[in-house]
Structure formats: structure tokens, C-alpha cells
N, C-alpha and C positions, 0 to 999 in steps of 0.2 A: 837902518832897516825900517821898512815904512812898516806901520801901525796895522793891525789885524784887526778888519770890519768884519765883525760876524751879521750877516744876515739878518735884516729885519723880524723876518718871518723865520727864522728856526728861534731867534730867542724869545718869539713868542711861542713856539711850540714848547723849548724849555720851560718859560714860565707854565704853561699847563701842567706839563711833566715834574712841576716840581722841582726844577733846576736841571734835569737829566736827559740827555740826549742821545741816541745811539748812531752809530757811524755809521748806519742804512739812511737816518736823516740826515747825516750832516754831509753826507754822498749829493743826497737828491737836491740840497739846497746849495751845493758850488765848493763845500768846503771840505779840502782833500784832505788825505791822509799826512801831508806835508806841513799842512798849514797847524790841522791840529798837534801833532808834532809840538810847533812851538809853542801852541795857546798850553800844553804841559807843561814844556819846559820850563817857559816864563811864568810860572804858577796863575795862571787867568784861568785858566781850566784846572781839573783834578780828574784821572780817569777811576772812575767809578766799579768799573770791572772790566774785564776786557770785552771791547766793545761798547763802553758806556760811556758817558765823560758827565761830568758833574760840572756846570758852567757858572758855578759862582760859590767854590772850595770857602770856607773862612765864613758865611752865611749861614749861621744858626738857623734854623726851621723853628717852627714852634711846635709844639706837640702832637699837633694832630700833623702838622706838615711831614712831620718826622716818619709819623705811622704812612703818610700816602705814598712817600718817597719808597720808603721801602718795597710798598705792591709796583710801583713805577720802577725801579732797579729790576724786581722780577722779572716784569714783562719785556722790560728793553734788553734784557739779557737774553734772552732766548727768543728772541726773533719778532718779526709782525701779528704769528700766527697765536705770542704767547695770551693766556688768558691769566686774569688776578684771580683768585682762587682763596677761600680762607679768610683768614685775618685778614691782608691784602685787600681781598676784595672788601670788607667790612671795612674798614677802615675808608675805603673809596666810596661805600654807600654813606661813608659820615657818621658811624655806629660809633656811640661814647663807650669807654669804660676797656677799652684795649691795652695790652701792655705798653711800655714808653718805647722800647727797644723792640718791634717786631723782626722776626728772621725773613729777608725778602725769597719769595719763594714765586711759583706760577706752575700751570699745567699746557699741556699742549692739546689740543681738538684733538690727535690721536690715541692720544694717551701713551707715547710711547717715553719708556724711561733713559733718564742721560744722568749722568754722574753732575755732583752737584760742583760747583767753583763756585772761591771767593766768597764763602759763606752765602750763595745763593743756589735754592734747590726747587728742584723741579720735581712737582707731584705727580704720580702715577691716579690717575683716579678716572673711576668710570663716567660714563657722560658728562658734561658738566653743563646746564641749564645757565646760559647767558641771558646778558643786557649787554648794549651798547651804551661806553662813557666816553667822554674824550676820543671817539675814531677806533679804541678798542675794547672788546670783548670782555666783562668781569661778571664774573659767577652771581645770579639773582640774588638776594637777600638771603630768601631763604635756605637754599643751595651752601651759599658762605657760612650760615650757621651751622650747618648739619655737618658741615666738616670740619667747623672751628670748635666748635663749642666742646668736644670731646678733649679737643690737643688745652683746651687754654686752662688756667690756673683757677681755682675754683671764687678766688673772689671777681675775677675778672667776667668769669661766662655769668656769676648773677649780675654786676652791673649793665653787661653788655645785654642779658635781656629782660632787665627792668629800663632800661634805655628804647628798648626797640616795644616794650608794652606801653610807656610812658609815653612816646609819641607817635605809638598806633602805627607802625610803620608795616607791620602785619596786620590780616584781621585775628582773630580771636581762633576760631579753627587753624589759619594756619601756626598760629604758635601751638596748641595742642595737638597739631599732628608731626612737632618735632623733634618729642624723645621717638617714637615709633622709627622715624625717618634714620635716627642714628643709627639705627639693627644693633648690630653687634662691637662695632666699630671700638678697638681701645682707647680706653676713657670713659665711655659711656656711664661706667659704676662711678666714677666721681661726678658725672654731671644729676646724676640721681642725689648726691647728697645736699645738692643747694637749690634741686630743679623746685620744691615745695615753694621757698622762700621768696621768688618771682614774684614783684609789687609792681606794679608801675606808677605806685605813687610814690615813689624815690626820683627824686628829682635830679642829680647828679651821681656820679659812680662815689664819691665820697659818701655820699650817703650809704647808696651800695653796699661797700668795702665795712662802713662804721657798724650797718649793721649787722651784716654775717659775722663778726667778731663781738659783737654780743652777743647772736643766736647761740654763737658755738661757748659762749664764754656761761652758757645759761643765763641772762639777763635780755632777753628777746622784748623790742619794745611792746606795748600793749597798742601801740596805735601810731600811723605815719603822719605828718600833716595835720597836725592838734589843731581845730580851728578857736583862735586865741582874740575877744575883742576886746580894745583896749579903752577904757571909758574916754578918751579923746575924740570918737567920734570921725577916728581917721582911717577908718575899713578893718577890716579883717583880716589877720597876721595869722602866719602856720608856722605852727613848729613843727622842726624836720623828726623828730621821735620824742615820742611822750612815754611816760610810766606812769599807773593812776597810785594815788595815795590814799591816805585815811583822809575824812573829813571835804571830800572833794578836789582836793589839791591834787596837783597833776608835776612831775618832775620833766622837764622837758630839756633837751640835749640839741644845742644848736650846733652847727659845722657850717663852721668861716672859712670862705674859699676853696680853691679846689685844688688839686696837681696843676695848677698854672701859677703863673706872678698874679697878684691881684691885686688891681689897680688901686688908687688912694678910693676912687670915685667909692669902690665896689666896696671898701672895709667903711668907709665911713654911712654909706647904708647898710651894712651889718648892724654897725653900732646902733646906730638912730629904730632901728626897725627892734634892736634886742632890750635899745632902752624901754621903748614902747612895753614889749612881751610883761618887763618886769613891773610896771606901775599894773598889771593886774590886780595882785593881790592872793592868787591861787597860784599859782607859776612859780619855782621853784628852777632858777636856772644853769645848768651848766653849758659851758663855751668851748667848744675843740676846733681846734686847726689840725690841716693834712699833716702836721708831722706826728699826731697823736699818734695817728694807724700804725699799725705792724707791731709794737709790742705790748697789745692788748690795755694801754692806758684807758681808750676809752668805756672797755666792758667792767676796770676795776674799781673806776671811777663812780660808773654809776651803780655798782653793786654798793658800795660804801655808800653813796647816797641814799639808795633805796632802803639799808639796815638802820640810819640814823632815823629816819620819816618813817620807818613801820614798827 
């Protein structure tokens, strides 16, 4: 049986799509219902949902891949007309600090509601204020918050918008006209509890995530981005959360790497840039990696610190 040449041009629509391709494209590019058939069979494909195919099954995504793929399954599931909405769409604006596992989801320009398959669901929501990405329709920035920010988990919406303050992606009014925007919406009372804590001088959702687990743990830092010069003469180093002590001294809490692999490159200017912090002399330093998070190691950590030094 001769060999199955998939289309130039649909596997580079895939690759935009994030690997996924729907059987409206792969109609219009010559490649039938028969053929893909066997690209199943022969595991070269993976069908995604009915209707979807996944054209390179066994190909880990990377994290954020993971997050677009999902708004991308959304959309290609429910037709040409679907829009990415939500998380979804935030993820496709490139917004840090999302969950790893998004639920693929999308709405329709009518708004009209359909039973969800294959763990993908279709939102009912009132107008929804697009942009154009990729040839389809995803919910404006702001638009995507107003409807994410409520559903999402309460460390995630502060990363996600100390992320969106930290690289200006809104102006200033319109992030303060976005609890207003929520109304009523469920959720809203848990976005009240972390909406105060909004920095955009947290530079990664690690940071994020490290701090609202001090805030809540009562060890809230005194300052982000400690500007720290090292007698070397080699610029000006920040530390990601400082704490001020007696006598000048300042307790500062660095965070090595993020929810990704991190390269040799990346740990080894950790080091160099933390050895530096320490020839201060007032600096005082503790070191966390992302696996510290979630059972409050790093709030008890520095509470202990802070009792020895006060």
C-alpha cells in the first residue's frame, strides 16, 4: 500500500493549530474521509474529538503548547464560526500563569447552547468582543479576563494578572475597570480575595503562586524586587521578595526556575547571579524551587527565618 502524503499546506495549517486539524480542513485540502481512516489506523494520526485529528499523537507539547492546544480542540470542534473564549483565549493571547491542564472549551457568535462531548464545552455567553488570530475569531484580552478570572483558581487569576500588569498588556483603567466588568458573575467573591495583591512587579507566576502563599500564611513580603548592589561592580541584582530586618539587613527569598525544565544555561545563572546577592553582606538568603509550592514550605520557611533575625 503506497505511503499517505499529507498536504504541504494542511500540515502547516496543523502546525499553527498546534498539531490539530478538523475534517472541514482536511476536506478542503484533498484529504478524505478514507484516507484519514488509515492515518488512524496506522497510529500517524490520533482523533482528537470527533471531528478533530491530532497529526502528531506521541509529541509532548510544552506547557504553554499544551494550554493553546486546548483553545485550538475548542474551536475546531464546533465548527469555523467557533470563537476561543476564556482561558482559551488567554492562553492564545500568551497570558502566563494558566493552569497546566486547561478544559477546551469555546462559544459560538450566536450564543446558542449545545451539550458538551469529549470533555469539550461550549459556552453560552453574551456578546463576546473579538480579535482576529490565526484566520479565527478569540475573545479580546480583556473580554477573556472578565470571564476567566471568576472560574480560575485563586493562585492562578493573581499570577495571570500580575502577568498581564507586569507586561502592560492592558492600560491601567482598563485593568481597574475589571472587577466592575465581572457584575455578578460566580466567582467573583474569590476574585475579591486576591484582587488587592495585583503587583506587576512579579516577574514569573512562580513568584505569583510563592507569594499569595505567604500573604495567606501571614508572612506577606515587605518589598518585590529588592534592588541589591554587589561590591563587584557588576550592575544591579533584584531579589524576587525581600523581608526588612533589625540593623539594616534584609531577608530575601529567591525562586529557581519555573513550572518548566530549566535548562543547565538557566540554573547556572541562578547560581552566579545568587552567589553575587550573597558577597553583600546584608542579605540574608533563602533558595526555593517550584516544587516548594503547594504545601506552604515556602511561608514556613521564612516565618522561621524571620523569628531567628527578630
Amino acid at each position: 500500500m503506497r505511503p499517505i502524503v499529507v498536504p504541504a499546506e494542511l500540515v502547516g495549517l496543523a502546525l499553527q493549530q498546534e498539531g490539530l486539524v478538523s475534517h472541514t480542513q482536511c476536506d478542503a485540502h484533498g484529504l478524505g474521509r478514507d484516507t484519514r481512516t488509515r492515518l488512524v489506523a496506522s497510529g500517524q494520526w490520533h482523533r482528537a474529538t470527533r471531528g478533530v485529528y491530532d497529526t502528531t499523537p506521541g509529541q509532548e507539547p510544552s506547557h504553554p503548547g499544551r494550554r493553546r492546544r486546548a483553545a485550538w480542540l475548542g474551536m475546531l470542534a464546533y465548527g469555523p464560526d467557533a470563537m476561543a473564549v476564556g482561558v482559551g483565549a488567554l492562553a492564545l493571547h500568551g497570558v502566563q500563569g494558566l493552569p497546566m491542564h486547561p478544559r477546551p472549551e469555546a462559544a459560538l457568535p450566536d450564543g446558542s447552547p449545545r451539550h458538551a462531548r469529549d470533555g469539550v464545552r461550549l459556552r453560552c455567553f453574551d456578546p463576546v468582543v473579538t480579535v482576529e488570530l490565526g484566520g479565527r475569531q478569540i475573545a479580546t484580552l480583556a473580554d477573556a479576563l472578565v470571564r476567566a478570572l471568576p472560574e480560575l483558581p485563586r493562585r492562578n487569576g493573581l499570577a495571570v494578572m500580575d502577568d498581564v500588569v507586569h507586561r502592560g498588556l492592558l492600560s491601567s483603567d482598563e485593568v481597574a475597570s475589571l472587577p466592575a466588568r465581572m457584575g455578578g458573575r460566580r466567582g467573583v467573591q474569590r476574585v475579591r480575595t486576591w484582587w488587592p495583591f495585583v503587583d506587576g512587579r512579579a516577574e514569573s507566576p512562580f513568584e505569583s503562586f510563592a507569594r499569595l502563599e505567604c500573604i495567606d500564611d501571614g508572612v506577606p513580603p515587605d518589598v518585590l524586587q529588592l534592588e541589591i548592589v554587589p561590591p563587584d561592580q557588576g550592575g544591579t541584582l533584584r531579589g524576587d521578595m525581600g523581608w526588612r530586618l533589625k540593623g539594616g539587613r534584609w531577608l530575601v527569598a529567591e525562586l529557581d526556575g519555573d513550572e518548566f525544565h530549566t535548562s543547565p544555561d538557566a540554573v547556572l545563572a541562578d547560581r552566579q547571579r545568587q552567589n553575587r546577592i550573597a558577597t553583600v553582606g546584608w542579605v540574608d538568603l533563602l533558595r526555593f524551587a517550584w516544587p516548594d509550592l503547594g504545601a506552604m514550605t515556602i511561608p514556613r520557611q521564612i516565618r522561621r527565618a524571620l523569628a531567628y533575625h527578630r
